[in-house]
C-alpha positions in Angstrom: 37.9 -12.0 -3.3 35.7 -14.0 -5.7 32.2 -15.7 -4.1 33.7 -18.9 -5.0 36.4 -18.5 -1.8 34.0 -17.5 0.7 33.0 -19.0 3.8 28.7 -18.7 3.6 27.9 -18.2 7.6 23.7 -18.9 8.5 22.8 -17.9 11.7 19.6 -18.3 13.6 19.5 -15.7 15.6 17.1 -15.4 18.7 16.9 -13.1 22.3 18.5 -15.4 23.8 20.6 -17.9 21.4 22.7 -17.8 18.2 23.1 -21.2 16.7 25.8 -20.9 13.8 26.3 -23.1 10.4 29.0 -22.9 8.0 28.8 -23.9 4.0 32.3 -24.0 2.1 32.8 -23.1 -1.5 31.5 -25.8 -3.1 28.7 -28.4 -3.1 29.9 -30.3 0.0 26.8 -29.9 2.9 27.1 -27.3 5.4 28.2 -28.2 9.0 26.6 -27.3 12.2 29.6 -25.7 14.3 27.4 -25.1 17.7 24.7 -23.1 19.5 26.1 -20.0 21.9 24.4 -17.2 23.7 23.4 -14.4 21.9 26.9 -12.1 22.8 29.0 -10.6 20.2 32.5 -11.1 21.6 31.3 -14.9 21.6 30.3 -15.1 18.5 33.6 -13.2 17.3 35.6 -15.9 18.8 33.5 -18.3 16.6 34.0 -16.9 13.6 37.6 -16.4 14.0 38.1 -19.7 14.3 36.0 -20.2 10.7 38.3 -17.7 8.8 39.8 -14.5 8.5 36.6 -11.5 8.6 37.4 -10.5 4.6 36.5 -13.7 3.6 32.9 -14.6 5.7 29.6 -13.8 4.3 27.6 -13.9 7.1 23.1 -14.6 6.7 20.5 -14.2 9.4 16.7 -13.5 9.2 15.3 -10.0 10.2 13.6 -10.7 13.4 12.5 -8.9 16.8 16.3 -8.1 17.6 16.9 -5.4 15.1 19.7 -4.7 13.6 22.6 -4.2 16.8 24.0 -7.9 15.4 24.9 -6.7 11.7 26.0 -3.0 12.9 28.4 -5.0 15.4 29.5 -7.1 13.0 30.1 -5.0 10.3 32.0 -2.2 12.4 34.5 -5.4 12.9 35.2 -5.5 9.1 32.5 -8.6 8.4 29.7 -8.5 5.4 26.4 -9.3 7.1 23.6 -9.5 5.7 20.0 -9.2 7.1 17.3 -11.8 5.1 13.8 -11.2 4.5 12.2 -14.4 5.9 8.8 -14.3 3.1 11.9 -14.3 0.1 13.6 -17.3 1.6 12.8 -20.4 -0.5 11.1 -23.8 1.1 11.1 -27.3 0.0 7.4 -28.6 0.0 6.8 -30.5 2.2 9.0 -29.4 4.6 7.6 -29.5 7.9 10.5 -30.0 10.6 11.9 -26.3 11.3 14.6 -26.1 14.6 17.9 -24.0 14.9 19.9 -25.8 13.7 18.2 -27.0 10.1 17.7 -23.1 10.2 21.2 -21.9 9.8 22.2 -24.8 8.0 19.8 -23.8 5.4 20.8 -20.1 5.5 24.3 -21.1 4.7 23.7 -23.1 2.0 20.9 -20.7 0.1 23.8 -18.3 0.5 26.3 -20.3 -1.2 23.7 -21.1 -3.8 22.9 -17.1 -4.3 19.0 -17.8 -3.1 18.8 -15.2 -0.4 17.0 -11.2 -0.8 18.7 -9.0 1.7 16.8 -6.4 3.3 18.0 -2.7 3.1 19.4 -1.2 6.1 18.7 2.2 7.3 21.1 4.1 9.0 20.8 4.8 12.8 19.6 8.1 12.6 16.8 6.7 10.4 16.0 4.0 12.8 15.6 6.7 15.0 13.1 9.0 13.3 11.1 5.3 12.6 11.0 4.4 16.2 9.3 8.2 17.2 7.3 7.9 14.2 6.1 4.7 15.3 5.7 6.0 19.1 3.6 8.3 18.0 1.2 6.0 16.3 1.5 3.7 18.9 -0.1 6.9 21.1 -2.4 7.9 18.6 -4.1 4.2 19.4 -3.8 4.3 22.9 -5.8 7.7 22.5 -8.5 6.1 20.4 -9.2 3.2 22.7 -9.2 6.0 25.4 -12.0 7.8 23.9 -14.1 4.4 22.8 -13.7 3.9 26.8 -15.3 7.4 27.6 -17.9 6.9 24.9 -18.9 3.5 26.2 -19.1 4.7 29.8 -21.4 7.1 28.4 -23.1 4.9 26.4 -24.0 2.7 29.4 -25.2 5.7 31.4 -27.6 6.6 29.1 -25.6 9.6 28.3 -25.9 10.9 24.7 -23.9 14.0 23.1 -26.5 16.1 20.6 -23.4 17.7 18.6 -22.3 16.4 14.9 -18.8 16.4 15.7 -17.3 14.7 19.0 -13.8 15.3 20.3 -13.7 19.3 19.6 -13.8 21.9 22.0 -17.1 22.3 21.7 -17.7 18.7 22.8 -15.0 18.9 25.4 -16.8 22.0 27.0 -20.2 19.5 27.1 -18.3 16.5 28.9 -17.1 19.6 31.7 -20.8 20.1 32.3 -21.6 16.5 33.2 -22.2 15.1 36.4 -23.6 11.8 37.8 -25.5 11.2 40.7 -23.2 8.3 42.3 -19.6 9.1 43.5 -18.7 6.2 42.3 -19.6 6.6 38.5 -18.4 10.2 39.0 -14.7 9.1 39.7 -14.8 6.8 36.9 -16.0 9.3 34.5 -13.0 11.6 35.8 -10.5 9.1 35.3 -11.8 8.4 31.6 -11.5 12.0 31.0 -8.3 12.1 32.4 -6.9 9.5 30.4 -8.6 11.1 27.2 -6.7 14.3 27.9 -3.3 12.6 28.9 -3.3 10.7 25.7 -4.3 13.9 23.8 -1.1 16.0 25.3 0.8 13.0 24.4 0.3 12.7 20.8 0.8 16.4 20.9 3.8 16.0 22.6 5.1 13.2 19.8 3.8 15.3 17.0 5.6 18.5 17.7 9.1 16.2 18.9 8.6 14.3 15.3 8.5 17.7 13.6 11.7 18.9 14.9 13.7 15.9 14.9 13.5 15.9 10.8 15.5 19.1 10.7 18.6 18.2 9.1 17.3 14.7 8.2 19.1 13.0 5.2 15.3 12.3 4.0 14.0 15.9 4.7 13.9 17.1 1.6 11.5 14.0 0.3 9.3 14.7 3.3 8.7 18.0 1.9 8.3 17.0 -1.2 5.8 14.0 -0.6 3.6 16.7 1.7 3.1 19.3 -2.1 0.4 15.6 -2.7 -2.8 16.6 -1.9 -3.9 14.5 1.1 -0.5 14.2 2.7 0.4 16.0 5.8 3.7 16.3 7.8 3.2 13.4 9.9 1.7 11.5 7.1 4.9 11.9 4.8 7.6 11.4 7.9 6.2 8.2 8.4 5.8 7.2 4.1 9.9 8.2 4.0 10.7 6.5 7.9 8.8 3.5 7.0 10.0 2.9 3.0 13.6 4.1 3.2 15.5 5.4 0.3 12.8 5.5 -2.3 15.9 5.8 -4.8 16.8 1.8 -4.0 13.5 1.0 -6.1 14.7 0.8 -9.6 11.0 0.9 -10.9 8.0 1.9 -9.5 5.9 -1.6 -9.8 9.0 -2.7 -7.2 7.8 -0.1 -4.8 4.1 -0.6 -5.2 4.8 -4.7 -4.6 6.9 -3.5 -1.5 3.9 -1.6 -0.5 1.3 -4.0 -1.2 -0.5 -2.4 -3.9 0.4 -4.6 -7.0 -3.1 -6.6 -7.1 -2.3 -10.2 -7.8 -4.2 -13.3 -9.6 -5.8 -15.2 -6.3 -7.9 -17.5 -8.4 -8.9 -18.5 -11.6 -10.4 -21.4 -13.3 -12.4 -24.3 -11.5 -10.9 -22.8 -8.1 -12.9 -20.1 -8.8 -16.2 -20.0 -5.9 -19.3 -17.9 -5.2 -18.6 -15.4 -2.9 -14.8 -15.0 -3.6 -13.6 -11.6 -3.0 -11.5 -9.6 -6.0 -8.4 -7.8 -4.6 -8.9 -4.1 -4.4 -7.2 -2.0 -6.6 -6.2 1.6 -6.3 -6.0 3.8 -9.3 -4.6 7.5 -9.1 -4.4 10.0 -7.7 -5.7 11.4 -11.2 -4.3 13.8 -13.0 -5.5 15.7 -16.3 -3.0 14.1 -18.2 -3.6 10.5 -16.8 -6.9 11.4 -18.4 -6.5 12.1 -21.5 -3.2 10.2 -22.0 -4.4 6.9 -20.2 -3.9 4.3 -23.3 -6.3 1.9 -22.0 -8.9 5.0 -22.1 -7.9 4.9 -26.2 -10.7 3.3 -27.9 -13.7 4.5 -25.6 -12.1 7.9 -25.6 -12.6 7.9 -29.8 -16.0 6.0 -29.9 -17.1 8.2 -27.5 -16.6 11.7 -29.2 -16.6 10.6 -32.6 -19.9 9.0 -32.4 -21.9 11.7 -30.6 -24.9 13.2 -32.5 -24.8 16.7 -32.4 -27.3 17.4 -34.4 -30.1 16.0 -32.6 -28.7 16.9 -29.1 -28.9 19.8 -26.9 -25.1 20.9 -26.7 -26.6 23.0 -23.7 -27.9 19.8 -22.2 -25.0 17.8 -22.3 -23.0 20.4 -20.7 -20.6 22.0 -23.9 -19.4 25.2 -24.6 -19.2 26.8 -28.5 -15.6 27.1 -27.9 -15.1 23.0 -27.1 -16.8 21.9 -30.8 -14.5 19.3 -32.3 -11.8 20.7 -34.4 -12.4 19.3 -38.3 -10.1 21.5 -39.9 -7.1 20.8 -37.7 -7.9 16.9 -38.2 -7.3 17.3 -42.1 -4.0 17.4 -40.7 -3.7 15.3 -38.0 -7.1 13.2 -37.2 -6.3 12.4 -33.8 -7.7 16.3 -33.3 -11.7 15.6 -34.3 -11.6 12.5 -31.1 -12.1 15.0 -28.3 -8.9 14.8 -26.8 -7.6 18.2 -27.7 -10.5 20.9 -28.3 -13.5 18.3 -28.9 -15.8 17.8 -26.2 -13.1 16.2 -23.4 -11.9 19.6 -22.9 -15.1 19.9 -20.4 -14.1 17.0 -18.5 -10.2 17.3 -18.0 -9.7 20.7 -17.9 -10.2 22.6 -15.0 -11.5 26.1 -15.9 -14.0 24.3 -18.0 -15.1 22.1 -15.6 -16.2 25.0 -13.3 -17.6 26.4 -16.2 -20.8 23.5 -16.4 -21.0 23.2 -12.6 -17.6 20.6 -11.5 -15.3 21.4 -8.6 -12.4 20.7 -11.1 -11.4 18.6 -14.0 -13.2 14.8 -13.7 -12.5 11.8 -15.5 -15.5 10.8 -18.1 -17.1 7.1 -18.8 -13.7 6.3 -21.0 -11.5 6.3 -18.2 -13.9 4.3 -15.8 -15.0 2.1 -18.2 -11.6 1.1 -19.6 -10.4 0.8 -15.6 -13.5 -1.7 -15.1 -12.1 -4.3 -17.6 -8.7 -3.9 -16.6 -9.3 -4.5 -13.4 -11.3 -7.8 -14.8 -9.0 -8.8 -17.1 -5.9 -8.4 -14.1 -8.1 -10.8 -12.3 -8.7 -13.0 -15.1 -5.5 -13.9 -16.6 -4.3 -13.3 -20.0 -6.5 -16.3 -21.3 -9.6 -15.4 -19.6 -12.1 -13.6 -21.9 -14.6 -10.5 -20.8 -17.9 -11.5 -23.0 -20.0 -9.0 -21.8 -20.2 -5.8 -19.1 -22.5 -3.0 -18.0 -21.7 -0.4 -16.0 -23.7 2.7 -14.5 -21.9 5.4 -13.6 -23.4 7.5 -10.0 -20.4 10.2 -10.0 -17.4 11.7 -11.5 -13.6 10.8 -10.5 -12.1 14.0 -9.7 -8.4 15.5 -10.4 -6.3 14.3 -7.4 -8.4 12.0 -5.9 -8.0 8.2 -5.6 -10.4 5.8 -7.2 -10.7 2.2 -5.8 -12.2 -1.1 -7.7 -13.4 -3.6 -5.6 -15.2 -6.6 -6.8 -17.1 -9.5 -5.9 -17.9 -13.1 -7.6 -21.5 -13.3 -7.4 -21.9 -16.5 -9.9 -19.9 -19.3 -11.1 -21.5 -21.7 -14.0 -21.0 -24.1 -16.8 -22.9 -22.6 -20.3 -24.3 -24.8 -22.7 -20.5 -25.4 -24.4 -19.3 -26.3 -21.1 -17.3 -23.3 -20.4 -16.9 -21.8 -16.6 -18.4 -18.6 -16.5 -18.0 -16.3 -13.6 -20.7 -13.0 -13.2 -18.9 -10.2 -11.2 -19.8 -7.2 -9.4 -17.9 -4.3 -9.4 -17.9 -1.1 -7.5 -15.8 2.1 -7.7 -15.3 4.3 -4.6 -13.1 7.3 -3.9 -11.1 7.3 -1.3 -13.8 9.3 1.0 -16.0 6.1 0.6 -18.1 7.9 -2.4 -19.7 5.2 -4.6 -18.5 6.3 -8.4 -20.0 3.4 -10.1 -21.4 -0.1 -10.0 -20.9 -2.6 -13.0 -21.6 -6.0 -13.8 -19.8 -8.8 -15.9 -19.8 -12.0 -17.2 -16.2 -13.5 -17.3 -15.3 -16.3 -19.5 -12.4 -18.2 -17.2 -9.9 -20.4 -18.8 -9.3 -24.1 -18.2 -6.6 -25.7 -15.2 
């Protein structure tokens, strides 16, 4: 059955109400057929008297009520899709929103092809989601428990001596407490009491969230996701309950925008103010070969080793090895091998054995790779016809293998120069994901024209 001969069904679809709309093939409006309680077997009746189940497409927005409507629907042979409200398009201007415009305008974006659907999960993912979610909504619960305990404490003058609170060790001080009023005393034992109820709950969520994968379609990624450093179990249950089928992503940049993490251009030009804030951007977790394969590293990478003095420097100093000397004869043949990449001085950065060698933990990105991130990060903000004139960086540490740097940055001056161009100065700063400062820069940013 070709598009052209459906019937396009919009519903608005509340706790308590389902208004319903109806667009033909065609170009004709759609028609508002009525407003029922939300019940299935009504609804069925209603859209048995629009036409035959094969030839309905039936739209409503993802909401509060789940996803019992489409399941119902589509176990009784009907194509339902679930919309994602943020993709729907709006007229400007368009200030009047009820039911009934609602499903009217459902239909007809379906007719028209407008409309993203949402991916369903199965059941049985629903289900791991909802204990997933259970359990964070326990780990909270736990967290405002103890910032209760603390605060009693805090208000009694009360003050814990150890580094780390919440251990056993700091559990065995709070049994040693006492206070002088009964009052405060049976406070302070219900706090405690609610600390350690939440604790045996999270526990209890945990270890039921840990079995309940066995056997799980999505098992096998969970495992997978934990071999990243920084993931755990419970981390990775709820990446996979919370994402889905990672395989319905047919490029990564679609899963980073579903996640959030594709930085986008907020401002540019005149609109550009004092004080605006740069969206942060993630980079990693690194990898040697995202550090010496990085193309945007390219050019500093080369400047960088090929224009190093050796001569007049202390090889010891700057922390090389006889065995990582550049290799001349090798770039007779391919000069790509004197740039440091394969045996010249990079080899101390990237790869790990060197590394420990001169004092690193493991292999670290160098000034190439932080540099070159600092004026991408710029130039994403920018736009394509903004122009970086000028940048200074200072680096305060290294970015490690498997960690995750961040860029966050701030507008600190917006003015005309003497040609009358807008120029922005920015501050940048690089963190790890433990908060370490990497690096701070500065730059001036030519900004184009509205």
């Amino acid at each position: 059955m070709s598009d052209l001969s459906k019937v396009f069904v919009g519903l608005d679809v509340h706790k308590d109400s389902i208004s319903i709309g109806v667009a033909q093939a065609g170009q004709q409006p759609a028609r508002f057929v009525g407003k029922i309680v939300h019940d299935v077997p009504k609804l069925l009746k209603q859209l048995e008297r629009i036409a035959q189940a094969a030839d309905i497409l039936i739209v409503y927005e993802a909401g509060p009520t789940g996803y019992g409507l489409q399941r119902a629907l589509t176990a009784r042979g009907y194509t339902g899709q679930i919309i994602a409200p943020s993709l729907i398009p709006r007229r400007p201007g368009e200030r009047v929103k009820t039911d009934r415009r609602d499903c009217l305008r459902l239909a007809e974006l379906a007719r028209a092809g407008e409309l993203k659907a949402i991916w369903i999960p199965q059941p049985e993912d629903e289900a791991i989601r909802n204990l997933a979610r259970a359990r964070e909504d326990a780990v909270n619960l736990r967290t405002q428990a103890r910032h209760q305990l603390k605060a009693f404490l805090l208000r009694g003058g009360v003050a814990y001596s150890g580094k780390t609170t919440w251990t056993k060790t700091h559990a065995r001080w709070l049994a040693t407490l006492s206070f002088a009023h009964a009052s405060d005393q049976i406070a302070f034992t219900e706090y405690c009491q609610a600390v350690s109820s939440a604790d045996e709950r999270v526990q209890r969520l945990t270890s039921a969230l840990s079995q309940a994968i066995a056997g799980w379609r999505f098992e096998s990624v969970v495992r997978a996701l934990q071999a990243l450093r920084g993931i755990d179990e419970v981390a990775a249950i709820g990446l996979v309950a919370e994402i889905g089928d990672i395989g319905r992503f047919a490029h990564p940049r679609q899963l980073m925008g579903y996640l959030g993490l594709v930085p986008s251009e907020a401002s540019s030009g005149d609109r550009v103010r004092k004080g605006d804030a740069l969206p942060r951007r993630p980079i990693g977790p690194h990898t040697t070969q995202t550090f010496t394969s990085e193309w945007r590293a390219y050019l500093f990478t080369v400047w960088g080793a090929s224009n190093y003095d050796m001569a007049s420097s202390s090889t010891e100093r700057a922390g090389w090895l006889p065995e990582m000397t550049k290799d001349f004869e090798g770039g007779k043949v391919d000069p790509a091998r004197t740039d440091g990449l394969y045996t010249g001085p990079s080899r101390g950065h990237t790869i790990p054995k060197y590394a420990q060698l001169i004092g690193m933990p493991r292999g670290y990105g160098y000034g190439a790779s932080m540099g070159a991130w600092f004026i991408d990060y710029l130039a994403n903000w920018a736009g394509e016809w903004a122009f970086v004139r000028h940048s200074d960086m200072k680096y305060r540490g290294p970015a490690l293998t498997g960690d995750v740097t961040y860029l966050d940055g701030e507008v600190t001056e917006v003015n005309h120069d003497e040609r009358d161009v807008l120029v922005a100065r920015v501050e940048v700063h690089m963190t790890s994901q433990r908060g370490t400062r990497l690096a701070d820069g500065t730059a001036e940013v030519e900004l184009p024209r509205e």
